[in-house]
N, C-alpha and C positions, 0 to 999 in steps of 0.2 A: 308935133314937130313939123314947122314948116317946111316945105317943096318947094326951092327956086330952082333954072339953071343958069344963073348967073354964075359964068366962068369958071361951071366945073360941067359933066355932064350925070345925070342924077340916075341911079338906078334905086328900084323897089324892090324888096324880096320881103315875101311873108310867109311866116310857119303858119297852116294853117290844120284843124283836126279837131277833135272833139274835146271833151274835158277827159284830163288825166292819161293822155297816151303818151305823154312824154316829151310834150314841145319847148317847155322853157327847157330842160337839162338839154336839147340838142339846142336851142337857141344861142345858150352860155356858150357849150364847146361848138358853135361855128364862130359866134363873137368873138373867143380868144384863141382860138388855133385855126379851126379848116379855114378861115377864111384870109387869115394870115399869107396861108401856106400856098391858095390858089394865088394872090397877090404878087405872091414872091417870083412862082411859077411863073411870072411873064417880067420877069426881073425887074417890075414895082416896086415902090417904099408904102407899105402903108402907113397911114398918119393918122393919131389919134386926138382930135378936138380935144382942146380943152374940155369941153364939156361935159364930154364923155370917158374922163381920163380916169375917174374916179370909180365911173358904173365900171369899166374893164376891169379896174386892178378888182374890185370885188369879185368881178367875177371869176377872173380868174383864180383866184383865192380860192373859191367855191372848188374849184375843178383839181387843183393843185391838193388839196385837202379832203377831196371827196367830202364834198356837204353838199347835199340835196335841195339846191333854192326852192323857195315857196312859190307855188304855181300863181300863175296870170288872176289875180283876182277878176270877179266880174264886173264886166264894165271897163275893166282898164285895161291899158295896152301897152305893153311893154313895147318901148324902142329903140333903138343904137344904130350908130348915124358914125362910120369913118370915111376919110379919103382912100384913094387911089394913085400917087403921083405919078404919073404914067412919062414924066422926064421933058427936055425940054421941046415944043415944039405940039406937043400935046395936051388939050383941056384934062386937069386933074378925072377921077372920076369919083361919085360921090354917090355911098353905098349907103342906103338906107334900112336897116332890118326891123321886120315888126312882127309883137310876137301876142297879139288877140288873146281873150281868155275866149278856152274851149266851150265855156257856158254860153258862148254868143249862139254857138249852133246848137241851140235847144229850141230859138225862134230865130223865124228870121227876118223880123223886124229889128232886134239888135243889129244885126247887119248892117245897115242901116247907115251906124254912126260910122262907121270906118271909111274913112274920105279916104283915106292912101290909096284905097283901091283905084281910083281916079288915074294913080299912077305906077301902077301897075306893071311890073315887067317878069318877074321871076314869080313862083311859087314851090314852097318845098310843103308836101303835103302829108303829114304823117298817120302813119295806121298803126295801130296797136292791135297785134293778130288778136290778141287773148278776147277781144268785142265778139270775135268771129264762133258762132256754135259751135262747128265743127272741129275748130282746136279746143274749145274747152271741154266737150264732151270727150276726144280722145285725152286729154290731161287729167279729166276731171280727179284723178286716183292721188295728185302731187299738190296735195292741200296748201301746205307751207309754199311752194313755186307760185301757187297761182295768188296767194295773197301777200305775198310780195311783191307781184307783179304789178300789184294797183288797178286793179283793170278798167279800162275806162268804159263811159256811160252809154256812146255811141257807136257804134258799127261802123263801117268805113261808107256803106253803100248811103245810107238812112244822111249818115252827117254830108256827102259831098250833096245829095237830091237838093239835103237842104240850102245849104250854098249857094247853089245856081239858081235855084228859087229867087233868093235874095238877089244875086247878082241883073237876073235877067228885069227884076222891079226896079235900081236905084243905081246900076251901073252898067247898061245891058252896051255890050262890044267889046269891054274892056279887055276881056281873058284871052277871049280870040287870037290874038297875037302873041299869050303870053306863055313861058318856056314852065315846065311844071317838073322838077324829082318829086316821085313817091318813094316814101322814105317808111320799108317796116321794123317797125323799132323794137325793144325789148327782147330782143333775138339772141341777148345772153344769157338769159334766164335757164338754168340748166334743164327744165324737162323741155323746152322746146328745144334750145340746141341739140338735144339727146334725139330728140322724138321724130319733128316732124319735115327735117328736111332740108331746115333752111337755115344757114351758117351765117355769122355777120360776115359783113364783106364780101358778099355774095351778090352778081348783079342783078341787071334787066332779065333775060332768062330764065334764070331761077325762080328768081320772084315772080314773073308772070307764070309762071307752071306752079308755084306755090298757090298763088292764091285759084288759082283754075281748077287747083285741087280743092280747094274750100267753098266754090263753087260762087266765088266770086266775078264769073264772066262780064255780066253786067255793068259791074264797077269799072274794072276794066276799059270794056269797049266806050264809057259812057265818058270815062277822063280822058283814051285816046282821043275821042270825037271835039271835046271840048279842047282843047290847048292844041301849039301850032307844034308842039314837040314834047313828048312825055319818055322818063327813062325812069326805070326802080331799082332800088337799090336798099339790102338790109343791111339796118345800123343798130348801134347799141352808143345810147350817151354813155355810159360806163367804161364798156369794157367787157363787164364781168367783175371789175372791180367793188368790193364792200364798200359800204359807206363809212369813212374814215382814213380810206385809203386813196390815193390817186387815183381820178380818173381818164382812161385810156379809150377816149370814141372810138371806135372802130366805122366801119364805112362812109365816115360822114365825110369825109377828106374827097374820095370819089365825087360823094355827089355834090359839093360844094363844088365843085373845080367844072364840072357837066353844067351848071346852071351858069354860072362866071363866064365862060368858055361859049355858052348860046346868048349870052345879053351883051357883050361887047364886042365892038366890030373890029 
């Protein structure tokens, strides 16, 4: 997907995180609602390209229906691409989302090929607690919870080292400036909702004393350092809801509206 700013002014956001922690399902519900919803919040129309008229109504289909899309294969990169009509007197704005497969950060020479980074302005960057020892060792006894979890391959700390690796070889300044939600997902899952603390739709706060508990300091201090602005926040692509049933995100409305809200002046 090409990057101009000819007569609009272009924003990047990218879900970024490891395989399988959950980033195309928050991908779909920020493409067909939170991001709808931040738009409206500044009494905007959003406008959906032709081109893209068809990936939405899929998508929201998916979400409408509770159906689980197929993860980011590797290699490819999912992306969606709406306006902004910000009314008269104002360049439209032109919202680009991209959603990397998680297998990129297994090396980071894949890295590599994602030129969006180039233009970069947003990052919503998702963790999937269940990577983390210390919640699985306390879970470990909720067999069924944790393999419906899906748990993914990377760690939060391991997959951002890798990242920057990457960034500082083939895009080094880029991040610097750029606005970052961490986003902990799968926080409907009932033995963690039960367990360990941390409720969806729970902020900055919470989540930074959640993961301090898991002795994720590190991480932390290492994302503040890098970005010009960092906020957390726990979400659930779901809900909570089964697959079949509607799905209902929970937190992601927050932090879409906190990224929206630091990239437009």
């Amino acid at each position: 997907m090409a990057l101009s700013n000819d007569d609009y002014v272009p924003i990047t956001v990218a879900f970024l995180g490891g395989p399988s922690v959950g980033k195309t399902m928050l991908f779909n519900a920020l493409a067909t609602e939170s991001l709808q919803s931040a738009i409206q919040e500044h009494s905007w129309t959003m406008v959906v390209n032709d081109d893209e008229a068809e990936k939405i109504k899929q998508m929201k289909d998916w979400v409408a229906h509770g159906i689980t899309p197929r993860t980011t294969q590797d290699r490819a990169i999912e992306a969606f691409c709406v306006d902004a009509d910000r009314g008269a007197g104002k360049f439209p704005l032109r919202v680009y989302l991209y959603d990397p497969p998680g297998e990129s950060f297994k090396s980071t020479a894949k890295l590599s090929v994602h030129k969006y980074y180039n233009n970069l302005r947003g990052i919503i960057w998702v963790i999937d607690p269940f990577t983390l020892e210390t919640v699985r060792s306390r879970l470990g006894e909720y067999t069924a919870d944790l393999e419906s979890a899906k748990i993914g391959a990377l760690g939060p700390e391991e997959c951002f080292e890798r990242w920057l690796i990457g960034m500082e070889k083939d895009f080094s300044g880029v991040v610097k400036d750029s606005v970052c939600a961490v986003v902990i997902n799968k926080t409907d899952v009932p033995c963690f909702k039960n367990t360990m603390g941390l409720q969806m739709g729970d902020g900055d706060e919470k989540c930074r004393k959640f993961l301090s508990d898991q002795d994720c300091d590190g991480f932390v201090n290492t994302v503040d350092r890098t970005f010009s602005k960092v906020r957390y926040f726990a979400v659930s692509a779901t809900g909570g809801s089964e697959e079949g049933v509607r799905f209902t995100p929970k937190g992601l409305d927050e932090a879409t509206r906190w990224v929206f809200e630091n990239l437009v002046a």
